[in-house]
N, C-alpha and C positions, 0 to 999 in steps of 0.2 A: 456432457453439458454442465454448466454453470447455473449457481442460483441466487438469487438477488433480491432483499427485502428491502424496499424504502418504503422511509415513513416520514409524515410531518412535525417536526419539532417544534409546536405552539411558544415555548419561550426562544428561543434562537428565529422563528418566523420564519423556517427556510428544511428542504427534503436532506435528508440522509440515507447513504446507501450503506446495506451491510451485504458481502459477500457470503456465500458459501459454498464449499465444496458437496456438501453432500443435501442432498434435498430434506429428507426428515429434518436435520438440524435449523435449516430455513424456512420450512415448514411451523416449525415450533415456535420458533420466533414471533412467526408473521400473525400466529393464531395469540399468541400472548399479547402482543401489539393491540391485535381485534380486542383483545379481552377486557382492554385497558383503555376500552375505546378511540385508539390513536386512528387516525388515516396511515391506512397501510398499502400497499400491494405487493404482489409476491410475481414475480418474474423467471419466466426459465431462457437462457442463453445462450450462445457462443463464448467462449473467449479462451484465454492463457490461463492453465495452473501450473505452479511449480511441480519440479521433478524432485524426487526426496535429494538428489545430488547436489539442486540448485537448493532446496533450502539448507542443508549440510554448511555448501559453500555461505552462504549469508549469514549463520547463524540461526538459524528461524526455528522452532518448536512447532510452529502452526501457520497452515497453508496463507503467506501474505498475498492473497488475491489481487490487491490493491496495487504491489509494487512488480508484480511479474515482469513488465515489459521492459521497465526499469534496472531491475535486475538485472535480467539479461544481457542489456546492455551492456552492463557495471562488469559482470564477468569476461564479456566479449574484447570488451575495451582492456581490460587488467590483462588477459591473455593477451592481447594482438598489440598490447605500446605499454611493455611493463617499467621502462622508461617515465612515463607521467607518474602525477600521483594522485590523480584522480578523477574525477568527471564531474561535469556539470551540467544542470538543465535550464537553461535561462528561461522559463518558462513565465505566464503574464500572472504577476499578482493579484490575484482575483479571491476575495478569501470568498463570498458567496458558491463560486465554483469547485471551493476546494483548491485552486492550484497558488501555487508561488514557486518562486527561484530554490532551487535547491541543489545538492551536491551530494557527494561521497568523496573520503580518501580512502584508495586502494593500503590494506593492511601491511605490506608489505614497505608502503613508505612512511608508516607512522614515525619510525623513527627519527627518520632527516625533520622532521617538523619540530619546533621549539613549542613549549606550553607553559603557558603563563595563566593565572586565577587572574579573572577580570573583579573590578572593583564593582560593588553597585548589587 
């Protein structure tokens, strides 16, 4: 199982979620939350955690809960059209929900890409 702490953010006016892999650590969380009198609750779930391979391939240090499925993808895609040079989520701008448009380029074709210092 997975474990999941949202809480109310009185300045931002809107839930946030935090992942966790292991329960005591969410747990901790969720009580320091209470402590601090936030609106909290703590959730136990379903879902996708990386495999130490998958976060290896990513780069990642600590389990990104968040991007699992994403991932995945990203690996899937790089292995099966290593041809492209990367991927994209056209996903709906929504910043309340968390989502917006986003991407990856495959490491492999940083190269062919030119890079220029934007002004501003």
């Amino acid at each position: 199982p997975l474990y999941q702490v949202r809480y109310y953010d009185t300045e931002e006016e809107g839930w946030h979620l935090l992942p966790f892999l292991d329960e005591g650590q969410a747990r901790a969380e969720y009580r320091a939350l209470r402590d601090d009198e936030r609106e909290a609750q703590f959730d136990t779930l379903l879902g996708y955690a990386p495999t130490e391979r998958m976060r290896a391939a990513m780069l990642h240090s600590t389990p990104p809960l968040a991007f699992v499925q994403d991932f995945a993808l990203f690996l899937f895609a790089e292995a099966q059209e290593p041809r492209l040079d990367g991927v994209w989520w056209a996903d709906e701008h929504c910043p309340e929900l968390l989502s917006a448009p986003h991407g990856a380029i495959f490491r492999h074709q940083l190269p062919s890409w030119r890079k220029t210092l934007a002004e501003g």
